[in-house]
C-alpha positions in Angstrom: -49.9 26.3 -23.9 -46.4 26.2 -23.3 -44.8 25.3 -20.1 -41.0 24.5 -18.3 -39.1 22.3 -16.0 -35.8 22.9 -14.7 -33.4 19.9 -15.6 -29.8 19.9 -14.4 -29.5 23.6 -15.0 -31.5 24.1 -18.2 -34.6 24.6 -19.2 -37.1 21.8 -20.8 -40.3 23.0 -22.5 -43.2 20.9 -23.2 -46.7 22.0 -24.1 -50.0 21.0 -22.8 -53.4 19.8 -24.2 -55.6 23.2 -24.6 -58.4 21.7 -21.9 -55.8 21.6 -19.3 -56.3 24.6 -16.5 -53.1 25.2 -15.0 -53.0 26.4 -11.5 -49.8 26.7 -10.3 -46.5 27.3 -12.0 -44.3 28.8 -9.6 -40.7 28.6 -9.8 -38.8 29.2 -7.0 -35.2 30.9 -8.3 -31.8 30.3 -6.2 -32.0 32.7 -2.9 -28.4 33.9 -2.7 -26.2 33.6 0.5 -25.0 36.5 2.4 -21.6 37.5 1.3 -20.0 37.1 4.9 -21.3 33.5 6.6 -19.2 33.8 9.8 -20.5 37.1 10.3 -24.4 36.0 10.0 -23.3 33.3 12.4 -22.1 36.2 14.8 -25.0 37.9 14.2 -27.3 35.3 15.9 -25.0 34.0 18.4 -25.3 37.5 19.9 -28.8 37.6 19.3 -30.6 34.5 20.8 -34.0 33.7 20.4 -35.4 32.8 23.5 -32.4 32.5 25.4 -28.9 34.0 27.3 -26.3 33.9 25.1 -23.8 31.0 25.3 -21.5 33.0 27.4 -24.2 33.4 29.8 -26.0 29.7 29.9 -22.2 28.0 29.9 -20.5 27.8 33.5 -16.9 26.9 34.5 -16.2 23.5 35.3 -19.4 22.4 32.8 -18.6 19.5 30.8 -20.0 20.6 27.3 -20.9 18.6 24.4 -20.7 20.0 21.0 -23.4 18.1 18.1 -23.2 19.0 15.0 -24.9 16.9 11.7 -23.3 14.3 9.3 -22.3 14.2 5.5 -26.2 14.2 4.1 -26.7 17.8 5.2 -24.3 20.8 3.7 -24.6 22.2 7.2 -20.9 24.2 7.4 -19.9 23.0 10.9 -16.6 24.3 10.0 -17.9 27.6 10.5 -19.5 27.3 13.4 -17.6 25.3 15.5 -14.4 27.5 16.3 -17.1 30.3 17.0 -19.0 28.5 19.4 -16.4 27.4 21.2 -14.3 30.7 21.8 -17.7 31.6 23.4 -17.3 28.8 25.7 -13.7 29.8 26.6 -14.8 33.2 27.6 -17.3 31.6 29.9 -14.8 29.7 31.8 -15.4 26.2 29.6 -11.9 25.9 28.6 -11.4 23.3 25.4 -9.8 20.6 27.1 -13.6 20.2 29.0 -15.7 20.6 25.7 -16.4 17.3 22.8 -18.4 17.2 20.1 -20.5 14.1 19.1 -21.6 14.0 15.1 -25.3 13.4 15.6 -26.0 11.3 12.5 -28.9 9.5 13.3 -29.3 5.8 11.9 -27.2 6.8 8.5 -23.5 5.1 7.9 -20.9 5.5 10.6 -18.2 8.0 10.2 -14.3 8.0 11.0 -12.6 10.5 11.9 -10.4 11.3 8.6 -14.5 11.3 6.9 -15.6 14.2 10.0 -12.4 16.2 9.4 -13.8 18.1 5.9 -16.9 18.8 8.2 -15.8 20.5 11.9 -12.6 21.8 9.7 -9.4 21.9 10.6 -9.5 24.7 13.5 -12.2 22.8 15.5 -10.7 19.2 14.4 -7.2 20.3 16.2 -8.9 22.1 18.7 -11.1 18.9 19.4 -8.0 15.9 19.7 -9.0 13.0 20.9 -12.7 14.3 21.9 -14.1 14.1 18.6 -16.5 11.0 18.6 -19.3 10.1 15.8 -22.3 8.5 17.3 -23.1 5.1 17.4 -27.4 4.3 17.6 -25.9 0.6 18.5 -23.8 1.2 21.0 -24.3 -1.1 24.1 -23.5 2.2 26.0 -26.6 4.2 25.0 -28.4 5.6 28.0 -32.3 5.4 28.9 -33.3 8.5 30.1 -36.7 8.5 30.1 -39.9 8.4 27.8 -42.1 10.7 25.8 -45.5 11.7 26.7 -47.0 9.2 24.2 -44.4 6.4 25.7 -41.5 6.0 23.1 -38.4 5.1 25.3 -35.8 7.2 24.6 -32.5 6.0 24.6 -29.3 8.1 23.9 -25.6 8.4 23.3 -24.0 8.2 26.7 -21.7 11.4 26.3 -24.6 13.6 25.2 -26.9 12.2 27.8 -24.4 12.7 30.8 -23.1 15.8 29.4 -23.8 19.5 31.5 -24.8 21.5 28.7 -25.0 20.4 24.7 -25.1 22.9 21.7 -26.4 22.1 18.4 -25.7 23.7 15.1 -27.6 22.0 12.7 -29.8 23.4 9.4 -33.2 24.1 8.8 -35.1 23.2 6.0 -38.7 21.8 4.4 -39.1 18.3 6.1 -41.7 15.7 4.3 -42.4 14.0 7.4 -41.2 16.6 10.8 -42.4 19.5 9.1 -38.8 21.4 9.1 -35.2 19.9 9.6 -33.6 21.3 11.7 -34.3 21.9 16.0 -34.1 18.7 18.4 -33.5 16.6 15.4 -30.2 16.8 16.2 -30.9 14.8 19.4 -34.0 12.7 18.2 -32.9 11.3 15.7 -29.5 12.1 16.0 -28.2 10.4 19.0 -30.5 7.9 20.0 -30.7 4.6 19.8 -31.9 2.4 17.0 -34.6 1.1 19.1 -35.7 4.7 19.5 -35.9 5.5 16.9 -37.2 3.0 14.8 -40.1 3.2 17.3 -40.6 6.7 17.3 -40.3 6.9 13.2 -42.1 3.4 12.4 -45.1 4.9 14.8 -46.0 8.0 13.2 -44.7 8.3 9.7 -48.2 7.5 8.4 -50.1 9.6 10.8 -51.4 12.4 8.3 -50.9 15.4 10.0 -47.3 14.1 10.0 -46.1 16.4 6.9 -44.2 19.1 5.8 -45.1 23.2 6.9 -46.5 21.3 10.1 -45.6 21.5 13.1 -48.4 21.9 16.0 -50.2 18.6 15.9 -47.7 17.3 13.9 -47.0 13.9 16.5 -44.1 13.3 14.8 -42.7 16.5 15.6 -43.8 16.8 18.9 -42.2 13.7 20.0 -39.1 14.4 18.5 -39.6 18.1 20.5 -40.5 15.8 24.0 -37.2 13.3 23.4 -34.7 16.8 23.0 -36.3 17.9 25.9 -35.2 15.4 28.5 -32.0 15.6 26.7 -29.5 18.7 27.7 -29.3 20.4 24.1 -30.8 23.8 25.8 -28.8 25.9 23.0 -29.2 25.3 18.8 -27.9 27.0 15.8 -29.8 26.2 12.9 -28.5 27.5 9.3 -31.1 28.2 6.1 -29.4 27.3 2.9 -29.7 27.3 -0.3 -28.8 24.5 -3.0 -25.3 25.7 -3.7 -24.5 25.3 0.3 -24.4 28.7 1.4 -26.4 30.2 4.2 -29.1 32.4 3.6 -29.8 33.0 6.9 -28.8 31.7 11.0 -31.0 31.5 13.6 -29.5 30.6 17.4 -31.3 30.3 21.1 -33.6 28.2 22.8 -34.3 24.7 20.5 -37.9 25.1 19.8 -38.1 29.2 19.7 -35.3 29.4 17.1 -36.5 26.5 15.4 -40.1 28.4 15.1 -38.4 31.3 13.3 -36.3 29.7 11.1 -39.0 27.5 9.8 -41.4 30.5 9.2 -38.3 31.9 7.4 -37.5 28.8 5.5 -41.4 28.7 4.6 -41.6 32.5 3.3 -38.6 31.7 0.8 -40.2 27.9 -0.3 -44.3 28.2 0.0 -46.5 27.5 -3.0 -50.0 28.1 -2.5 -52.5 26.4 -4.2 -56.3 27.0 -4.7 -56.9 23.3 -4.6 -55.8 19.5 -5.3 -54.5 19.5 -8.9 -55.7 16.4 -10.9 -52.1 16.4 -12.5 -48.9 17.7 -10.6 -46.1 17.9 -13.0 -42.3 18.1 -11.1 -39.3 18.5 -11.6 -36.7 17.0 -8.8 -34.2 20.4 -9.9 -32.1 21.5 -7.5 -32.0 17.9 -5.3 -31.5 15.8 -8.8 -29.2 12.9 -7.8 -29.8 9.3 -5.4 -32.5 9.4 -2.6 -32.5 13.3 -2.9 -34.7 13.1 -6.0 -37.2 11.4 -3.9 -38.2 14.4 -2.1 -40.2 16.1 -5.0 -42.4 13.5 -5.7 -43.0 13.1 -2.3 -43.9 16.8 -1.9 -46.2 16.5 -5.2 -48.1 13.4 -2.9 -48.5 16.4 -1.1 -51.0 18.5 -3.5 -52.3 16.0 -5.5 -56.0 14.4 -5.7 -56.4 10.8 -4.9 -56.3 8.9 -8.3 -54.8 11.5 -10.4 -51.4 11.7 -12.0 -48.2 12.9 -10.9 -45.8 13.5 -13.7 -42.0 13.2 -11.8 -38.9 13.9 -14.2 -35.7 13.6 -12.4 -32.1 12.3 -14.3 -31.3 9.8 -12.1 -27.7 9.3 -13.2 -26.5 8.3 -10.0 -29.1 6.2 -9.4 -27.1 3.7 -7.2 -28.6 4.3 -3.9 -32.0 3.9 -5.0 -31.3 0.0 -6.2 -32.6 -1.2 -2.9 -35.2 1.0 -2.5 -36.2 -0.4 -6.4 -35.9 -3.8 -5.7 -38.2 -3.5 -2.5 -40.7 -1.2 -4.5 -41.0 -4.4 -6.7 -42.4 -6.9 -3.8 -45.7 -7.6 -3.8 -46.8 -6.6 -0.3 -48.7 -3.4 0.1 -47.7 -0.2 1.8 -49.8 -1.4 4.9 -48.1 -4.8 4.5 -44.8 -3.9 4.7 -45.2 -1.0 7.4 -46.6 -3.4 9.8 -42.9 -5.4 8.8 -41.4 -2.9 10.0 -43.4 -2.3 13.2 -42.5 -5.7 14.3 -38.6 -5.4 13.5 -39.0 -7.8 10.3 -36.5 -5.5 8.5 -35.4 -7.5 4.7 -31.6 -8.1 5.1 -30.7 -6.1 2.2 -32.2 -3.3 3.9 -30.8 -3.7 7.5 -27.2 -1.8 6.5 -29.4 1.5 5.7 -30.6 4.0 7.4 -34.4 4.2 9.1 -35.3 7.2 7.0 -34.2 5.5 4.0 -36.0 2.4 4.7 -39.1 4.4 5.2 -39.2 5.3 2.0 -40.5 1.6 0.5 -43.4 2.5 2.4 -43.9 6.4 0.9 -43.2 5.2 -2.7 -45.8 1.8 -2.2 -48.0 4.3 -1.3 -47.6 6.6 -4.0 -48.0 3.9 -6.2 -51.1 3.0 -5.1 -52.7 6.4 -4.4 -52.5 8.1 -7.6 -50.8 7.1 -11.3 -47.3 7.9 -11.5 -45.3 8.3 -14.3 -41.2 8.8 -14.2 -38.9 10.9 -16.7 -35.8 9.6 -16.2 -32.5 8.3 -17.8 -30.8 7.0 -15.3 -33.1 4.2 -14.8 -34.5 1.7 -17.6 -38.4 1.1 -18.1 -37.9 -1.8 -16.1 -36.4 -0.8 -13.3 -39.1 1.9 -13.2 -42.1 -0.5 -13.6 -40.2 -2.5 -11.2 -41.5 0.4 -8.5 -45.0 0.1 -9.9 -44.7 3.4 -12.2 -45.0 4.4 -15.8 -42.0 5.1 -17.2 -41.7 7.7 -19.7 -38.7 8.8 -22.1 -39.8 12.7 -22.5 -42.2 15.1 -20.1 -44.2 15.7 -23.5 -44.7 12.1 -24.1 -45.7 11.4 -20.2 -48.4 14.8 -20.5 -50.1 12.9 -23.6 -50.6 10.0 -22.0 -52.0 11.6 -18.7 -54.1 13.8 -21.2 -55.7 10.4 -23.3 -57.3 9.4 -20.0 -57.8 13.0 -18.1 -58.9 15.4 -21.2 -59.6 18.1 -18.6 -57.6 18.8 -15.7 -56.1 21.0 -13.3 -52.5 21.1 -13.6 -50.0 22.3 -11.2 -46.6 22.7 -12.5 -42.9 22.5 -10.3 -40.6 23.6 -12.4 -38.2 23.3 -9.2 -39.7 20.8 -7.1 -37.1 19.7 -4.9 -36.8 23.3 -3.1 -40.5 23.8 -2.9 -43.5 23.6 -0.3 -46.8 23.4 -1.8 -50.1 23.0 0.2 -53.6 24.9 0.2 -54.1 28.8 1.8 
């Protein structure tokens, strides 16, 4: 049987062993964006989910903070911005009493010159000298109270003593929250380290703690408890697609907008399967390059039986951000091991300048490696590196399927022909 995997635009085709029962081969095609953005953003502004509009939850003489996300997310706060703001002015919040904070969790700090390209040059002008990029160091970070399962929440000082903060942020599939997008913005966006190290560290094994989950999801719902002691009572949240342009905006209340754009961004991404495959074959197409790759063989972890085989084929030409991650795969601890490391702060050094999510990921991929066999297409990376992370390296997907097939004759197969846009879990 013949089958296909998108890689960097084209198509690859490799066939299968005749045993082999495929399950799933869904592809998932490019959702265009509308044809006017600003207009969509309109749309919801005037059509809050749960909420008053801006003009009618902003008051005169409010101090307003503005957060928007960093350079990881295509999130067009450009857009946005200008929009949000007029809306304040007509409420009485004039500009000279409105900042914006760029919530970028634990990730690299950002100048100003780096934020311009993001708020644009309307909101960048508009915002002189109030334009400030959070810090989860800062001695300044303010405790302002705990969650209901006790993580201390800590948090930029200007969003936590601010009247009224407004989010625009974007929504999509989330390995760990469920969906981006929501009070992510605040938790982890502007808290502390401490926070969120604690918070993340806690419940990134728990196993309801995955994506297209979100009620009993703990570390959603804490993230949902730390944004609500914070003052973000208004969010914007953006579905796009993989050549950054919005599909779709959804604005109000934090957790009742969040709720439809996730069901949205689920109805565009959801595979169903009938069962656990033996073999997940996936491609990392459309999110092909550094960490990004990551996220489809995460997602395969996702719908795969313990000890079977996931097949992940991703380029990996700009592999350099996943050095550290490689070299740490290559230690001898356990998963187990090294989470506990991390519970008690015992961060390796050439980890410490990265970001919590990123370090995270030693323990997801030590895992993987553990849980089922897993065997890497790739170019960017040389066998060694890729045995280095305690998987099989493989030059072709045909040659990686014929190995799978000399030790699992018969099998069922799912296939991701674009795996890093896609959502797969059982009915």
């Amino acid at each position: 049987m013949e089958a296909y995997i998108n890689y960097e635009g084209a198509k690859k085709t490799f066939s299968l062993p005749r045993e082999w029962r495929v399950i799933s081969q869904t592809d998932k095609p490019t959702v265009p964006g509308v044809s006017d953005p600003v207009q969509e953003i309109r749309r919801a502004l005037d059509n809050p989910i749960g909420s008053p509009r801006i003009e009618e939850i902003a008051r005169p003489g409010m101090e307003v903070v503005l957060l928007f996300d960093d350079l990881q997310r295509p999130t067009p706060a450009y857009l946005a911005l200008p929009e949000i703001m007029n809306r304040l002015n007509r409420a009485g919040v004039p500009d000279e009493r409105i900042s914006a904070v760029c919530a970028l969790g634990t990730h690299a700090f950002l100048t100003l010159e780096q934020m311009k390209p993001k708020v644009g040059e309307e909101a960048f002008s508009r915002l002189k000298g109030r334009l400030f990029c959070h810090d989860p160091r800062a001695t300044d970070n303010i405790i302002i109270g705990k969650t209901h399962r006790g993580i201390l929440v800590e948090m930029n000082k200007r969003v936590a003593l601010a009247d009224l903060a407004i989010g625009v942020g974007e929504c999509m599939p989330h390995p760990i929250a469920g969906f981006g997008g929501g009070y992510k913005l605040i938790m982890p966006g502007v808290c502390s380290y401490r926070t969120v190290a604690d918070h993340h560290f806690s419940w990134m094994r728990h196993r309801e703690s995955r994506v297209n989950l979100m009620d009993g999801n703990f570390f959603y719902e804490e993230i949902v408890d730390a944004g609500r002691l914070s003052r973000m009572k208004f969010k914007l949240d953006l579905i796009m697609n993989d050549r950054k342009e919005i599909i779709r905006a959804f604005a109000g209340e934090t957790v009742a907008q969040h709720k439809k754009a996730s069901e949205f961004a689920a109805s565009l991404y959801f595979v169903p399967l009938p069962k656990l495959a033996d073999v997940t074959i996936t491609s990392a197409f459309p999110l092909e390059y550094g960490v990004q790759a990551t996220k489809a063989l995460t997602m395969a972890g996702f719908c795969t039986r313990a000890g079977g085989a996931i097949i992940w084929i991703a380029p990996e030409k700009q592999a350099g951000s996943m050095m550290p991650l490689i070299k740490e795969m290559g230690s001898k601890e356990t998963a187990t091991d090294f989470h506990r490391r991390l519970i008690a702060g015992n961060v390796p050094d050439h980890l410490r300048s990265f970001g919590i999510s990123y370090i995270m990921q030693v323990v997801y991929f030590k895992e993987l490696a553990e849980k089922f066999q897993v065997f890497h297409v790739t170019e960017g990376l040389t066998p060694e590196q890729v045995k280095m992370m305690n998987f099989t390296y493989a030059p072709t997907v045909q040659e990686s399927v014929e190995k799978v097939a000399g030790e699992m004759p018969q099998a069922d197969v799912a296939i991701f022909p674009s795996g890093g846009n896609i959502i797969p879990g059982l009915p």
